[in-house]
BADOPA-914334 format. One line per 4 residues: number of its first residue (from 1); their letters; for each residue x, y, z of C-alpha. Coordinates in nm, 3 decimals, decimal comma. Layout:
REM BADOPA-914334
NUM) a) X:Y:Z; ...
***
This chain:
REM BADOPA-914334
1) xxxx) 1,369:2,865:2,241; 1,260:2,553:2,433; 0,860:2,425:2,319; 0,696:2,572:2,644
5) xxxx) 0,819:2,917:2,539; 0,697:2,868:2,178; 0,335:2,734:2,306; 0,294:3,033:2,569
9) xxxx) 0,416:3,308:2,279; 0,157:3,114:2,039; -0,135:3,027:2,302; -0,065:3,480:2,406
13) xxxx) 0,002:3,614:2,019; -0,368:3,443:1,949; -0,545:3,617:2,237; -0,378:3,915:2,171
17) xxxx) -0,504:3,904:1,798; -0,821:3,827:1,915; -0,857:4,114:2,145; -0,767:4,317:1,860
21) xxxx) -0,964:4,255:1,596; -1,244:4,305:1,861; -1,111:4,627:2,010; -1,089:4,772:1,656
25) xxxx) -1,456:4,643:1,639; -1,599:4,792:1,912; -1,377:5,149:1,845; -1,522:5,134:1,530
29) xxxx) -1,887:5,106:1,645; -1,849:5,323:1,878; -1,706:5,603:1,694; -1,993:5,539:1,429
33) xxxx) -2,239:5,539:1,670; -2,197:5,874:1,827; -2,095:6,059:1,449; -2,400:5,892:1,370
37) xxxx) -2,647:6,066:1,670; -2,397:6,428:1,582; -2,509:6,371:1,217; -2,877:6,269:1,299
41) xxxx) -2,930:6,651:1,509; -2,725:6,879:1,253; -2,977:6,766:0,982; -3,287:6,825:1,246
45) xxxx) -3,138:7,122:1,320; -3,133:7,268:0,942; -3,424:7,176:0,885; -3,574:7,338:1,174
49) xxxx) -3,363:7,676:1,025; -3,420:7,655:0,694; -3,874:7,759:0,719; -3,721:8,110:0,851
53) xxxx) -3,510:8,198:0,568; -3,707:8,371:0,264; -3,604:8,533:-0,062; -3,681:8,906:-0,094
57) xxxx) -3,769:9,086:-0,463; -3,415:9,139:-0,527; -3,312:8,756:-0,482; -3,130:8,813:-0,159
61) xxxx) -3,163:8,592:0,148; -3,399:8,813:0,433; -3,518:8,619:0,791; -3,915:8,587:0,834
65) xxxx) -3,833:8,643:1,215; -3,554:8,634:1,417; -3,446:8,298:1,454; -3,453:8,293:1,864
69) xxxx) -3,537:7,896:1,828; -3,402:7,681:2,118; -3,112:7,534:1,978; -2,958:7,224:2,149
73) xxxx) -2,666:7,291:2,359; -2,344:7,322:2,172; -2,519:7,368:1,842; -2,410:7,683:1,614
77) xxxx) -2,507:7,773:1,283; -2,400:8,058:0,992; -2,626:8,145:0,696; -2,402:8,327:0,419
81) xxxx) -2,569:8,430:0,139; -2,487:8,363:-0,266; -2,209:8,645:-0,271; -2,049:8,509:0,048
85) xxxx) -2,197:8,786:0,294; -2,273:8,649:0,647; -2,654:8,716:0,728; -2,677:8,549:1,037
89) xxxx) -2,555:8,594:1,310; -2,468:8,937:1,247; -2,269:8,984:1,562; -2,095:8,672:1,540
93) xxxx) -1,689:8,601:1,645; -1,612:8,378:1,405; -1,689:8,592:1,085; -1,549:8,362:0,791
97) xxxx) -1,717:8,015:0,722; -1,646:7,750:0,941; -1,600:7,479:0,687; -1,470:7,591:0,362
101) xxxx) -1,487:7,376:0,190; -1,791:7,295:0,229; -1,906:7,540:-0,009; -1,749:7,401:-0,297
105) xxxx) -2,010:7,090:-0,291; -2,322:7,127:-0,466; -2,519:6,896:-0,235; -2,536:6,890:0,123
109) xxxx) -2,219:6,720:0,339; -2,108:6,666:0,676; -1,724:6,677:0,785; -1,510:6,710:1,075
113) xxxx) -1,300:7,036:1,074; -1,119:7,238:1,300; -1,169:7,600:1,426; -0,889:7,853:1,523
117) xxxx) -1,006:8,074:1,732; -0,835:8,338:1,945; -0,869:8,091:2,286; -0,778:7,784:2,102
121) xxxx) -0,841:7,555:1,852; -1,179:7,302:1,858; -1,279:6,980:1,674; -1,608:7,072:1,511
125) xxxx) -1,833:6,852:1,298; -2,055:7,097:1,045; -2,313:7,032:0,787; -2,349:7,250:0,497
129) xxxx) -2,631:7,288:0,288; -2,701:7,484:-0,022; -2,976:7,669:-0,037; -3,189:7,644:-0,316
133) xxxx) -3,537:7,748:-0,437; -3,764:7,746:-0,691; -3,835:7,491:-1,001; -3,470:7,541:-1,151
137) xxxx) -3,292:7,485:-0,835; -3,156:7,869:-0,779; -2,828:7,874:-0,543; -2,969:8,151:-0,331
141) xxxx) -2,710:8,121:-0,004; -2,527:7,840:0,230; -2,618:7,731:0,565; -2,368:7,558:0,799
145) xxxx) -2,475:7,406:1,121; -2,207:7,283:1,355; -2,105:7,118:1,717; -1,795:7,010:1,894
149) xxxx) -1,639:6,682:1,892; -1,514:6,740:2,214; -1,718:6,471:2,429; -1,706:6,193:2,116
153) xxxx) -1,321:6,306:2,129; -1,329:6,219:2,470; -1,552:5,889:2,480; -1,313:5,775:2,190
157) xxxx) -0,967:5,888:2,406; -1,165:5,648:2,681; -1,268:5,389:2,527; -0,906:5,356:2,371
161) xxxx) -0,730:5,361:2,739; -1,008:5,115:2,841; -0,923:4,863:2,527; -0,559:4,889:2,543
165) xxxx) -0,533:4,795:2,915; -0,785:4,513:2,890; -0,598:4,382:2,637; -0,324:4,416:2,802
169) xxxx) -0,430:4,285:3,085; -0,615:3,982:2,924; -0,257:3,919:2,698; -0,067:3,863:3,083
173) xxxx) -0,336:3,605:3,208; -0,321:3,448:2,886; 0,061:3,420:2,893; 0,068:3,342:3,245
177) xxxx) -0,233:3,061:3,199; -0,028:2,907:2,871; 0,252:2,896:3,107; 0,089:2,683:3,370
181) xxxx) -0,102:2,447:3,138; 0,201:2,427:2,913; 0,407:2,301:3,225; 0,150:2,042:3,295
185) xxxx) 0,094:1,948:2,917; 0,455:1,879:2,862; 0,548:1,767:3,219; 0,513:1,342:3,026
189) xxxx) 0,736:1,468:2,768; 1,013:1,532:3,063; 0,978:1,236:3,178; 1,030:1,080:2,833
193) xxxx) 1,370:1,269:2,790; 1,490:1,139:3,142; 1,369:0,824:3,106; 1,607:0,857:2,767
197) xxxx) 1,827:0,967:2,932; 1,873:0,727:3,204; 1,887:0,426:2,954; 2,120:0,596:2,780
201) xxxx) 2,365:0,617:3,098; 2,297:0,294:3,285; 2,191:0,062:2,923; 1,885:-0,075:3,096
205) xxxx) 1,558:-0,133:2,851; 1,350:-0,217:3,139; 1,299:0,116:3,268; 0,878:0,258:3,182
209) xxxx) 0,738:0,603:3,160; 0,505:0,632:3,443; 0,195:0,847:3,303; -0,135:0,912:3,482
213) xxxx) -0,320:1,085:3,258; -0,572:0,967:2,977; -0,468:0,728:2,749; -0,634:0,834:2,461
217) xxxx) -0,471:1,217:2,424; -0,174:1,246:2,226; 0,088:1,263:2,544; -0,107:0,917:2,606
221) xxxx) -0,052:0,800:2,312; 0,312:0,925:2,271; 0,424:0,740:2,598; 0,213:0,407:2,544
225) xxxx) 0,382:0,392:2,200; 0,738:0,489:2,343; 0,691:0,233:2,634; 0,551:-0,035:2,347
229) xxxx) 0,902:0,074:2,156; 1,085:0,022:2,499; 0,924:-0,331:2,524; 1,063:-0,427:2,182
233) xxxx) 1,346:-0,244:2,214; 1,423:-0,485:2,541; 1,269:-0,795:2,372; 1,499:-0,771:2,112
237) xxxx) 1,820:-0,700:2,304; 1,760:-0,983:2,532; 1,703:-1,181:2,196; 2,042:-1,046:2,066
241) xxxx) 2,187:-1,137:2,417; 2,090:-1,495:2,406; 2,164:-1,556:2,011; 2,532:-1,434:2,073
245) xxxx) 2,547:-1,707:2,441; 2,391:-1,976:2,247; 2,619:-1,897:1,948; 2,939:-1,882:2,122
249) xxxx) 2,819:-2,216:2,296; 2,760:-2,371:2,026; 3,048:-2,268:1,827; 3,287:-2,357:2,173
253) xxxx) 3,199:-2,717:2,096; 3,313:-2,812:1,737; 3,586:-2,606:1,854; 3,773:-2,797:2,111
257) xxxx) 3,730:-3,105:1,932; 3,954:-2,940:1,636; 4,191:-2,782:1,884; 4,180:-3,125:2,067
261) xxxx) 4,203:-3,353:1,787; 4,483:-3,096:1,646; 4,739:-3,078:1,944; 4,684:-3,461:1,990
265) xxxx) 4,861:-3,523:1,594; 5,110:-3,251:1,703; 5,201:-3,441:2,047; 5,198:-3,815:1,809
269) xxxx) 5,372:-3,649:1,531; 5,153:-3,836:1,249; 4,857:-3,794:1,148; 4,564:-3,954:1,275
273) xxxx) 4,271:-4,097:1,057; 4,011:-4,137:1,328; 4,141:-3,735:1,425; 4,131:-3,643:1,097
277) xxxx) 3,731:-3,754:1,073; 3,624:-3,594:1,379; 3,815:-3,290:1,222; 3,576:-3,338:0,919
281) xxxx) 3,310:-3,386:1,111; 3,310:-3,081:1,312; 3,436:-2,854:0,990; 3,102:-2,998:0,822
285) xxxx) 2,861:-2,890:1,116; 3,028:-2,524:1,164; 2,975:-2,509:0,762; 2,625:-2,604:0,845
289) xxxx) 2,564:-2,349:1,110; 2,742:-2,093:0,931; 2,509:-2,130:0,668; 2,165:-2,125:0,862
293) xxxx) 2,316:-1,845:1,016; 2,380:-1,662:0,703; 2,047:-1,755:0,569; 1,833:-1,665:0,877
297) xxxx) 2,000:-1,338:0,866; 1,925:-1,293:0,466; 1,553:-1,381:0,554; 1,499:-1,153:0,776
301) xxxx) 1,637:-0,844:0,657; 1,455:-0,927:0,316; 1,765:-1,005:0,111; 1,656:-1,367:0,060
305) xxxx) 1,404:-1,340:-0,266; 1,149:-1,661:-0,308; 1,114:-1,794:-0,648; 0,785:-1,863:-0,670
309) xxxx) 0,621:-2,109:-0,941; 0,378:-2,345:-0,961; 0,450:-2,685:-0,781; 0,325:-3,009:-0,670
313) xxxx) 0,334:-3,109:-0,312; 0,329:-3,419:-0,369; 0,600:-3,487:-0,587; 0,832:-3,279:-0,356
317) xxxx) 0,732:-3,510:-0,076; 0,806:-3,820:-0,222; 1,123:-3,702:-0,341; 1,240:-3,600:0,022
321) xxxx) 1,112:-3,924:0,173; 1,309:-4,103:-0,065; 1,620:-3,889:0,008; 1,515:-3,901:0,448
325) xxxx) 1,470:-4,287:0,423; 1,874:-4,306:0,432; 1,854:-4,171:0,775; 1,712:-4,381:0,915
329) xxxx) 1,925:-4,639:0,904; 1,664:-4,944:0,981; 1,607:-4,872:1,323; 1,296:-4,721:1,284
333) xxxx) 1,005:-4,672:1,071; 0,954:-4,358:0,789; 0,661:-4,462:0,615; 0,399:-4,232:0,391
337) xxxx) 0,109:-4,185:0,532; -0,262:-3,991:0,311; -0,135:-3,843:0,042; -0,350:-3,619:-0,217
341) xxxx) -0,260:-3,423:-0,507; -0,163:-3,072:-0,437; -0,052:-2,776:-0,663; 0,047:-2,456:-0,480
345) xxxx) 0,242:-2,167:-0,559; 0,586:-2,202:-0,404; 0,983:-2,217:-0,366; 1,053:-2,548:-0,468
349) xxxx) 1,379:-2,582:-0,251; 1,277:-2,391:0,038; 0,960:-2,618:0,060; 1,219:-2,902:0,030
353) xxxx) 1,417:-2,688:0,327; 1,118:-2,743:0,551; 1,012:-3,107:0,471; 1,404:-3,215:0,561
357) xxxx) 1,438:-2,992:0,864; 1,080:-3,157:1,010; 1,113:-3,492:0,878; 1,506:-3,463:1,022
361) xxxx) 1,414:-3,361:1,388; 1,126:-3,660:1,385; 1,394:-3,891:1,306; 1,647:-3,749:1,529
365) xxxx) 1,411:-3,699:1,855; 1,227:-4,058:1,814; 1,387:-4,383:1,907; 1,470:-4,699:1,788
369) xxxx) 1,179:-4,953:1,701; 0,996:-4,583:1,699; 0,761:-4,469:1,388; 0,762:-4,142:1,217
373) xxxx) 0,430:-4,053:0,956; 0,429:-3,885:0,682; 0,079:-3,692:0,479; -0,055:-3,439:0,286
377) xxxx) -0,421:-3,354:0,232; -0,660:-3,107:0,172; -0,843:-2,841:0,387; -1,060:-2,610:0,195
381) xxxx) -0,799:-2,321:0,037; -0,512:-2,463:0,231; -0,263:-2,782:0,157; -0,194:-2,974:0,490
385) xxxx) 0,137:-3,121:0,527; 0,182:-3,335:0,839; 0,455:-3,504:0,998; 0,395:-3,721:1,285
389) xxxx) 0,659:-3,917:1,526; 0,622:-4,142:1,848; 0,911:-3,984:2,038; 0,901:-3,831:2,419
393) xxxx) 0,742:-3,524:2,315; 0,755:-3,112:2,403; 0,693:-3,017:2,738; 0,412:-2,785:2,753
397) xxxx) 0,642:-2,492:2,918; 0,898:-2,566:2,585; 0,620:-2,544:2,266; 0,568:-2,159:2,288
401) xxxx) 0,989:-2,111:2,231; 1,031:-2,401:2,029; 1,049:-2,210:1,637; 1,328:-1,954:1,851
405) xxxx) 1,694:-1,986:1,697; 1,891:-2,209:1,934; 1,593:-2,293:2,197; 1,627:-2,656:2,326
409) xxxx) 1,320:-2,802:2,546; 1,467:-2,990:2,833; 1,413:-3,333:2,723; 1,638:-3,243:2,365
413) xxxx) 1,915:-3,039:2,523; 2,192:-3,318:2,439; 2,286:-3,323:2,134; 2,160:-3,633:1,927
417) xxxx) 2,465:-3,813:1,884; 2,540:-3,724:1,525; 2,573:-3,377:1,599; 2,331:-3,244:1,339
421) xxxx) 2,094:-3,012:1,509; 2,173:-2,629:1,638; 1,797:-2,547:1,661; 1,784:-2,350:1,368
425) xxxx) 1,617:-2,569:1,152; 1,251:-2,482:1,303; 1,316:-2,121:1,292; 1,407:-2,162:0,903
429) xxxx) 1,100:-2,343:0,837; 0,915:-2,097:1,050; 1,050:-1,812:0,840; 0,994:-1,994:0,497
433) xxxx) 0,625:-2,129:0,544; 0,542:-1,770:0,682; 0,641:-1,574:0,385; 0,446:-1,827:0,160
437) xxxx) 0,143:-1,721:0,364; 0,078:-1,958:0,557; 0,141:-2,107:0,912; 0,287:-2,398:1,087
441) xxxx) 0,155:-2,547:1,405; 0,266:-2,797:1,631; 0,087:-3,010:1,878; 0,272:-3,233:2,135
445) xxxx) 0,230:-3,476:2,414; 0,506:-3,536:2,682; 0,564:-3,915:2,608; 0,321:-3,989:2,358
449) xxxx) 0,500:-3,825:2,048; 0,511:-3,439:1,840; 0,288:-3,384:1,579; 0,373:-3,066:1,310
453) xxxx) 0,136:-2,938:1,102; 0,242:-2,667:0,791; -0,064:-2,516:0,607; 0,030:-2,366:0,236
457) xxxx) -0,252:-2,154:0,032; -0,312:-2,404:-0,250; -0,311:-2,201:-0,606; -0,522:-2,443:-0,861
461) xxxx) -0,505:-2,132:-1,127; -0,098:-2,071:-1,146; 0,071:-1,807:-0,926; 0,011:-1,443:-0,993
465) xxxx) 0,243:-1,247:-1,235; 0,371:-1,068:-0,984; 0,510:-1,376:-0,750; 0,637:-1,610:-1,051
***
């Protein structure tokens, strides 16, 4: 049963519930109502009877005068005396009592009863009362005053015809009206399985669900958050796309130089030293991307825990500038810049990751006779490492994509000629500073030099239990 069917049957079963609970309402008062008015004259009517009804010497029921009162139409009434004897009307068809048992109640009570006659059989309301006089209360006779329930019989029969095909009725526009607005309501929601549908078939992410109603209903908000899941869905496809071309490039390279420098000992039949180096060379920078590889992937599906502990910057950065000095080989200046004394709580070796990957790329990217700086500092709650070079810079266009795996501005797409980077390392650092909680910025000038900033929450009362 598709969701439009279940809606309609819901949206009709409600407004047919509705309409009965107030059909059995209105029955009900009804039906009260008119027993009510019946009840209201039989009781006027005994009492009218019951001043012409005396009590002769011998304790038997006599009438003062003949009872020729005007009676309402319909109305009849018997008066039967203590032994059961009819006294009025003497003539009468009917000559047994037309409720029975009303005389077995000693106080006076109205009920619906039917009468055989020989012409048919009628629905009769009667009220019998006992007739008593005197102090003690002495049962002296019975009087029964009755009328048809053939018009409330009839008003009821009506008014049951008139309910039921309302209802009726009302229950088809309902269904037909749930119906309609269903089809509108869950038109968007068609359009979500096509679009589905469609990206299942043809694989393309870029496909939107058009919608032009309000935002802000839930159909609104389904398809915005569907489309937003589409975006990312796309983003990170064409993410996927690119990591597997820029990984298949760069593992193509190291490559052919193994296959190269391999068939050239098989075509000399000896072994090569200088081959046998670039071999080395090559095996050591696929180890090296293997490994960021492995590592970015642990880090971001959460299998890569942080040991946390206290630290001090500054002894971490002096013991990587000592180690980064060998780099650079004399041709250019690595020098220590302000330094203060900072404690934060932190992973001592991925903090050392990040100093070597930043520190590396300054070295790499600047050239000869070139300077790269080196501080750390204090800004309110937050340590400020800096590292500072006087290289050609990011293009503008390059510094939004620069802490993406394997993005390259245009100016740093060749290799440096030690054949160290892959553009990982700024995506590691990215991903290690940012689950320490806190951020690192970079600010760059095409031809003037790169300047990258990492901000770490200081923790000058230990790390929390809970991170140690």
């Amino acid at each position: 049963m598709s969701l439009r069917v279940r809606l309609t049957f819901l949206y009709t079963s409600i407004v047919g519930g509705i309409l009965l609970l107030f059909g059995v309402a209105v029955y009900a008062s009804v039906s009260l109502s008119l027993i009510s008015q019946i009840d209201s004259l039989l009781k006027r009517t005994a009492d009218d009877i019951w001043p012409n009804i005396a009590v002769d010497g011998s304790g038997n029921l006599v009438l003062k005068r003949p009872i020729d009162m005007e009676l309402s139409p319909g109305l009849l009434f018997q008066i039967w005396d203590r032994d059961r004897q009819l006294i009025y009307p003497l003539n009468a068809v009917l000559s047994r009592p037309i409720d029975q048992a009303g005389f077995q109640s000693s106080q006076p009570v109205f009920r619906n009863v039917f009468v055989e006659t020989n012409v048919g059989t009628y629905h009769m309301r009667a009220y019998t009362v006992p007739l008593v006089i005197g102090e003690r209360d002495r049962f002296v006779g019975t009087l029964q005053v009755v009328t048809s329930l053939a018009v409330v019989d009839a008003t009821q029969r009506s008014l049951l015809w008139v309910l039921i095909l309302g209802a009726t009725a009302s229950m088809l526009v309902a269904g037909l009206a749930g119906w309609i607005s269903t089809k509108q309501a869950l038109a968007p929601l068609g359009d979500v399985t096509l679009v589905a549908q469609q990206i299942t078939r043809a694989d393309d992410l870029s496909r939107r669900i058009p919608y032009h109603g309000p935002e802000e209903d839930e159909v609104g908000q389904l398809i915005t958050a569907f489309n937003l899941t589409l975006s990312r869905l796309e983003n990170l496809f064409n993410t996927q796309r690119r990591f597997l071309a820029d990984v298949g490039h760069e593992l193509r390279t190291p490559l052919t130089v193994i296959r190269g420098n391999v068939d050239l000992m098989r075509r000399m039949d000896c072994m090569d030293l200088e081959s046998m180096e670039s071999i080395s060379n090559e095996v050591e920078r696929l180890s090296r991307l293997v490994g960021d590889l492995l590592l970015l992937a642990q880090a971001e599906s959460g299998k890569l825990p942080l040991h946390k502990q206290v630290v001090e910057l500054d002894t971490i950065l002096l013991q990587v500038m000592q180690q980064m000095r060998v780099l650079t080989r004399e041709r250019m200046s690595l020098r220590l810049g302000d330094i203060d004394q900072v404690i934060t709580c932190a992973d001592q070796d991925r903090i050392k990751q990040v100093l070597v990957n930043l520190i590396g790329n300054a070295i790499n990217y600047t050239p000869s006779g070139g300077e790269v700086v080196v501080g750390l500092g204090k800004e309110g709650e937050f340590a400020r490492l800096t590292v500072s070079d006087n290289g050609p810079g990011i293009l503008p266009e390059d510094l939004p994509h620069i802490f993406e795996r394997f993005y390259r501005g245009e100016k740093a797409r060749t290799r440096h000629k030690d054949g160290k980077g892959y553009g990982l390392g700024l995506s590691i650092a990215y991903w290690i500073v940012r689950n320490h909680g806190g951020r690192i910025e970079v600010d760059s000038r095409d031809g003037v030099g790169t300047t990258f900033c990492v901000w770490l929450p200081m923790a000058e009362n230990g790390c929390p239990e809970d991170e140690v």
